[in-house]
C-alpha positions, 0 to 999 in steps of 0.5 A: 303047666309051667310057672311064668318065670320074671326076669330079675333085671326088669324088677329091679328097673321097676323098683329103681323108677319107683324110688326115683319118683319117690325122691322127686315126690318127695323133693316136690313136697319139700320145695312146696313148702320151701319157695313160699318161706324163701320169697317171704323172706327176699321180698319183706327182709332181704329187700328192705334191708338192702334198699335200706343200706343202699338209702344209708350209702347215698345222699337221697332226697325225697325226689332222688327217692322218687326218681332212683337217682342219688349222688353216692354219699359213702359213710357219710351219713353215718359220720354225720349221725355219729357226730348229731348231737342228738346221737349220745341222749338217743343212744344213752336213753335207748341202754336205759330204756332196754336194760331197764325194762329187761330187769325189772321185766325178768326180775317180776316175772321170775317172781310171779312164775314161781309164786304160780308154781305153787299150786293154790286156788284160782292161780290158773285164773289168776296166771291169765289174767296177768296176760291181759298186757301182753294180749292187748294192742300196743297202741291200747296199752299206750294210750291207757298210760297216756291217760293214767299218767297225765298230768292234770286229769290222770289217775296216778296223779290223783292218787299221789295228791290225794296222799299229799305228793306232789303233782308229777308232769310225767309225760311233758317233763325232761325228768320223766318222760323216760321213766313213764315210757319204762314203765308202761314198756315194763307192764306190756312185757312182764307177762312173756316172762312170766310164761316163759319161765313157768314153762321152764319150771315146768321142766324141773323135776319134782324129785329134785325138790323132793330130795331138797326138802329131805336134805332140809333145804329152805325156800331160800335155799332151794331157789338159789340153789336148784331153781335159778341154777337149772332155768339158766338156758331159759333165763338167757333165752328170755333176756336176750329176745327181750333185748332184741324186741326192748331195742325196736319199741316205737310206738309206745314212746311215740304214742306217749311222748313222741320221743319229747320234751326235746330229746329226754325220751328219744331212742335210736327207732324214735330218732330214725323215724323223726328224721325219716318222718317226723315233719319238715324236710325228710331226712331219708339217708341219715334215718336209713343210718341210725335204722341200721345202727339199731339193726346191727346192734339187734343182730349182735344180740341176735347172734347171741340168742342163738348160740347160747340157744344151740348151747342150751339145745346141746346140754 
């Protein structure tokens, strides 16, 4: 009997078509998982974004906006934002508001990420207890402050009468409304750096405290030297998306204070939504400028954040 002899040039045809519907298959899948994320993204972030620098670059009324149809306007509209005399309270406040937030926020939440650190009784109870400001709603959150904090039934003011303060006006004063959004602002967010940074801490090794203690290093000694030095990545990281996330906050000012009395509480997102929305004849094509004044400011940051975030991947 004589053995069936295959020919060479059909098997490597056989294997070459295998392989070319393995790489389709296989471009298949990739593009099944590629179109859904693409179509997101043009549809909820390139099209507002575009509708929203065509709106800034035309004169839009609300009919204009109904119709289609508005006179183009250049840069006017942000020539005129530019010179509102609401521009430099928004946009002092709006500084004030991000970097005070940031560092109060990254100052309390390094504290508390190394206190848990240590290992002691109910501290993962306590760790998750610290989360309940950052897991409820903003809108609860708000109106809790709203509530502690007015002037005539709120509790932080009956606790500085009760000491023989005087009664504080915190959500209606020029004096105050900034500081009491900041402060509710600053409770919502300690907890993200708390988790963040304990997750870094996480990532030292145990042996470089443990030869830091034989060299006789102190507490002091050791954080300065060893902890802070080695959650740098991390820390960046945690300022710069605080700053980005800082920038956009809205509804806890609005909820608040609205952005009042006058302009004492007002930032740039506040602003924008006032002329957009805010009552009266809306001003679409001058919201349109500051929302993209507040958005190119969040992209330079954003710039930032990923750099220092390929840095940090590379070292």
């Amino acid at each position: 009997m004589s053995a069936t002899r295959r020919d060479p040039r059909t098997d490597a045809g056989g294997g070459r078509s295998v392989r070319r519907r393995q790489r389709w298959r296989a471009q298949l899948v990739a593009w099944a998982f590629i179109v859904p994320v693409a179509l997101y993204l043009v549809f909820f972030y390139a099209y507002p974004l575009l509708r929203n620098l065509d709106l800034s670059f035309r004169d839009y009324s609300l009919a204009s906006f109904i119709t289609g149809n508005a006179d183009w306007a250049g840069l006017d509209n942000y020539l005129a934002v530019l010179k509102n005399p609401t521009f430099v309270p928004a946009m002092l406040n709006t500084a004030l508001f991000t970097f005070g937030s940031i560092l109060v926020q990254f100052a309390a939440g390094l504290a508390l990420a190394v206190f848990f650190f240590r290992k002691f009784p109910l501290s993962g109870l306590l760790r998750a207890l610290f989360l309940v400001p950052w897991l409820l709603p903003l809108l609860v959150s708000a109106s809790i402050w709203s509530w502690m904090l007015n002037s005539d039934s709120g509790i932080v003011n009956a606790v500085i009468t009760a000491f023989g303060g005087p009664q504080i006006n915190w959500l209606t004063s020029p004096q105050w409304a900034l500081v009491s959004v900041l402060i509710a602002n600053i409770w919502i967010g300690i907890p993200f750096n708390l988790v963040i940074l304990y997750s870094g801490l996480q990532n030292i090794s145990t042996d470089i405290y443990e030869a830091a203690s034989l060299d006789g290093a102190g507490s002091w000694q050791t954080f300065w030297r060893i902890t802070f030095p080695l959650l740098r990545p991390v820390s960046a990281i945690t300022i710069l998306l605080g700053l980005v996330y800082t920038l956009k906050v809205f509804d806890i000012i609005w909820i608040m204070t609205k952005g009042g009395p006058g302009d004492a509480s007002t930032t740039l997102a506040i602003w924008s939504y006032r002329l957009g929305f805010g009552g009266g004849t809306p001003q679409l094509s001058p919201a349109a400028a500051v929302g993209n004044l507040l958005i190119l400011i969040a992209f330079v940051f954003g710039l930032l954040y990923i750099r220092l975030q390929r840095k940090a991947e590379q070292s």
